[in-house]
C-alpha positions as CSV (number, residue, x, y, z in Angstrom):
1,X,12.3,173.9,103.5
2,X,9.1,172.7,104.1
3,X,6.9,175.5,106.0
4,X,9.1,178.1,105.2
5,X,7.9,181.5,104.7
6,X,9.8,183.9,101.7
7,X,9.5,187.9,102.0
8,X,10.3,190.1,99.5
9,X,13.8,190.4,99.1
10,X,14.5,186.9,100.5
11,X,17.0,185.2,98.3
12,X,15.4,182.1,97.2
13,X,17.9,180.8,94.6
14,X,21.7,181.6,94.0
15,X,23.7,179.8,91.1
16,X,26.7,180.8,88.8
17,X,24.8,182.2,85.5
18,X,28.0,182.5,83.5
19,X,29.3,178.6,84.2
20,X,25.3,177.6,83.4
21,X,25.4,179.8,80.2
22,X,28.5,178.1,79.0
23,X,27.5,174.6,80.3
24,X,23.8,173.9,80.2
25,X,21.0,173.9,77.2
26,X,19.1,176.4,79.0
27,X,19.0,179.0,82.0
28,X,15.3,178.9,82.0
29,X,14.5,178.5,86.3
30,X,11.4,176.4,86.8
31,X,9.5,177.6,89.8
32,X,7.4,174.7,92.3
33,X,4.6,175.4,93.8
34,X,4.5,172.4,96.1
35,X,0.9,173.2,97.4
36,X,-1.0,174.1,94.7
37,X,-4.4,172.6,96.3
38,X,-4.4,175.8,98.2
39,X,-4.5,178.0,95.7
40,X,-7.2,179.7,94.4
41,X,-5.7,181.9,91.2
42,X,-2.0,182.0,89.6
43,X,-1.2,185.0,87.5
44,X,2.0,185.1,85.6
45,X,3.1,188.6,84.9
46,X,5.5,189.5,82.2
47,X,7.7,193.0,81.6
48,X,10.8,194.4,83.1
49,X,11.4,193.6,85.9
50,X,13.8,194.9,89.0
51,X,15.4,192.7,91.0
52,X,13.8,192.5,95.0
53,X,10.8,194.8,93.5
54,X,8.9,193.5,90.9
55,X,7.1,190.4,90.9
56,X,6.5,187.9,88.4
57,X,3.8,185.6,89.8
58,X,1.1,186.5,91.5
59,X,-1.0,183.8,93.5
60,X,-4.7,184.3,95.5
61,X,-5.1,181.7,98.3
């Protein structure tokens, strides 16, 4: 939703991976960054990751 903030933790997405891995060409998850104008630097990170902890973008306003 528009002006929504997110926190760590915040559960952004939910979506049945089994019935997407049987069904679709892909479970790749796009992520939109609908304001873009405002930022200043976008850094995807790769590695490991744990779920609620690690991120995987990080973004300078």
């Amino acid at each position: 939703e528009e002006g929504q903030r997110v926190k760590v933790g915040d559960t952004v997405i939910e979506f049945d991976l089994p019935l997407l891995e049987e069904k679709a060409k892909s479970t790749l998850t796009p992520v939109v960054i609908s304001n873009m104008d405002e930022i200043k630097e976008l850094l995807k990170l790769s590695g490991s990751v744990t779920v609620g902890e690690t991120p995987v973008i990080r973004i300078k306003k």
